[in-house]
C-alpha positions as CSV (number, residue, x, y, z in Angstrom):
1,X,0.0,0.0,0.0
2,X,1.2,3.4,-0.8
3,X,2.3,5.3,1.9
4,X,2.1,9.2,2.2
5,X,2.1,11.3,5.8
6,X,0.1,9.2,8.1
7,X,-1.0,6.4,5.8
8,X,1.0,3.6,6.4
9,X,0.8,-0.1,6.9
10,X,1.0,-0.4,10.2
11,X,-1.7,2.3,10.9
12,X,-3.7,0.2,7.5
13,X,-3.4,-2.9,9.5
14,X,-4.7,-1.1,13.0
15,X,-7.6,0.2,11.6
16,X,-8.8,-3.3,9.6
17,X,-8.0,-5.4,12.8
18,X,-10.3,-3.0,14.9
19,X,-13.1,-3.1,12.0
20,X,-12.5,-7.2,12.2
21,X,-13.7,-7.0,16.0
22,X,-16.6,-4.9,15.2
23,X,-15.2,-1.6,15.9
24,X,-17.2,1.5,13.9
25,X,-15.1,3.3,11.4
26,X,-15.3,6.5,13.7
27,X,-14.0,4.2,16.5
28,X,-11.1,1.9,14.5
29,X,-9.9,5.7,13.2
30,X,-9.2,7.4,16.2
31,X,-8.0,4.5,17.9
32,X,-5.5,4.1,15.3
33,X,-4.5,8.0,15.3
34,X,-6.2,9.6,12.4
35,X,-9.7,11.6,12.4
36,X,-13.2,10.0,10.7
37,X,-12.8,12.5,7.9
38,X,-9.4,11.4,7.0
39,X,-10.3,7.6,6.9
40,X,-12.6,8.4,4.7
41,X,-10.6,10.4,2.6
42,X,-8.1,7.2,2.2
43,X,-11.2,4.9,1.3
44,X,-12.0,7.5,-1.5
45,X,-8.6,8.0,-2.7
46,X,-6.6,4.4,-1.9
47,X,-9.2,1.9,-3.7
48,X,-7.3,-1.0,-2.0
49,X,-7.7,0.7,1.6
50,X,-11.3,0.7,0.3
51,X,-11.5,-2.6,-0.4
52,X,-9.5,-3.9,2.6
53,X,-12.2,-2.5,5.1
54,X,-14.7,-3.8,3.3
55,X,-13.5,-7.4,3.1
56,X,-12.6,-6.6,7.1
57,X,-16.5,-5.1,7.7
58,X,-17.9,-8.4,5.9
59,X,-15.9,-10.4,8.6
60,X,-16.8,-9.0,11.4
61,X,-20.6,-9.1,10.6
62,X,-19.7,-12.9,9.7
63,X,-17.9,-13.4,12.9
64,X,-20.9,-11.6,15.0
65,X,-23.2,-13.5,12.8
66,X,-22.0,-17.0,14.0
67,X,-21.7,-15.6,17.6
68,X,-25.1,-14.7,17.6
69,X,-26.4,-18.2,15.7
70,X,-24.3,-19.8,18.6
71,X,-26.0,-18.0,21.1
72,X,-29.4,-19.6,20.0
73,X,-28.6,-22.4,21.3
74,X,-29.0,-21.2,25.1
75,X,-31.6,-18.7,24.0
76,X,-34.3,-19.9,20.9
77,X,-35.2,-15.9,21.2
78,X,-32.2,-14.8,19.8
79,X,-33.2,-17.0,16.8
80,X,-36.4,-15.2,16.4
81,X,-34.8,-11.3,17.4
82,X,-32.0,-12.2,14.4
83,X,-34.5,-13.0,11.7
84,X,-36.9,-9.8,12.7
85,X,-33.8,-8.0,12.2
86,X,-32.7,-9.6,9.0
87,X,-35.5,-10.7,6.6
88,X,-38.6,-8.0,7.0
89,X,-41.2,-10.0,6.7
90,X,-40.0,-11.4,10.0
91,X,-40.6,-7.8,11.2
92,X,-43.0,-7.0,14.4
93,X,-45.5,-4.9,12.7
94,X,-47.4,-3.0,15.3
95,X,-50.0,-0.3,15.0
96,X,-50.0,2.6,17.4
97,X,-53.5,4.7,18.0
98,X,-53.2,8.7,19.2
99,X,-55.8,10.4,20.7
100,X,-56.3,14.3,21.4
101,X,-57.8,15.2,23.7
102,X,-58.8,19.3,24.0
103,X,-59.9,22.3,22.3
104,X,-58.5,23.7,19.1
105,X,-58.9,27.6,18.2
106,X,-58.7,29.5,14.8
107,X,-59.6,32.6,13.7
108,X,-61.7,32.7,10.5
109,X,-62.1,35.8,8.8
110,X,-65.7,37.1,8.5
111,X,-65.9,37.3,4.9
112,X,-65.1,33.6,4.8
113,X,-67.4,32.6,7.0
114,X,-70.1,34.5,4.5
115,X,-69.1,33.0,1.7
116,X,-68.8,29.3,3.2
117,X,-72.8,30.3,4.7
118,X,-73.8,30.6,2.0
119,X,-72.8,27.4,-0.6
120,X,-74.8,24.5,0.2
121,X,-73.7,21.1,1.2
122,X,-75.3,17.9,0.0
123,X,-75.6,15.0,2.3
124,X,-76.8,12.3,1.2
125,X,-78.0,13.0,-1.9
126,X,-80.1,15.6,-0.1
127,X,-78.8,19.9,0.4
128,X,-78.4,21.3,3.8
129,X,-77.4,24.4,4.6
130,X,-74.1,24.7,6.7
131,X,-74.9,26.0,10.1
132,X,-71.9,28.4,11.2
133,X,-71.9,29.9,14.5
């Protein structure tokens, strides 16, 4: 890998080992002495750095992966929490009901209210006049 200023292979190396474990990009950065905005400077300009975290992001989701299969075998749940995460139609789909309670206030503007007085309104097939207080 080429190496200019603060990229170099031992600081390359840091930074995939840490994403290996899990670490976030943010995190494997400044552990390894360089800022979020530079690390993703390098995976725009060094295609191989680019490549080389991915491949080291993939692993760590594999490794985390089996952990978590592993785990399912103390705890079915787990089993059932992974697949809602993963495949959507696994999702919990709830619905959620609001209601409001109180008093809501507007000011109308008289000629409005005249002109709204006096278009009728059909209900039912039948007119009525709006009643406006």
């Amino acid at each position: 890998m080429k190496r200019t200023g603060k990229y170099t292979d031992a600081r390359v190396e840091s930074i995939l080992n840490l994403l290996k474990k899990g670490v976030t990009a943010k995190g494997a950065a400044m552990a390894s002495g360089i800022s979020e905005k530079t690390f993703y400077l390098w995976k725009r300009d060094q295609p191989p750095f680019a490549a080389a975290v991915e491949q080291a992001i993939g692993e760590s989701e594999a490794n985390l992966v089996q952990i978590a299969l592993d785990g399912t075998k103390r705890n079915p749940q787990l089993a059932i929490q992974l697949l809602e995460r993963r495949f959507r139609e696994w999702a919990r789909h709830s619905s959620q009901e609001a209601r409001v309670t109180g008093e809501i206030r507007t000011t109308v503007a008289p000629g409005l209210v005249a002109a709204l007085q006096s278009v009728p309104e059909t209900v039912n097939g039948r007119e009525v006049d709006l009643l406006v207080n």
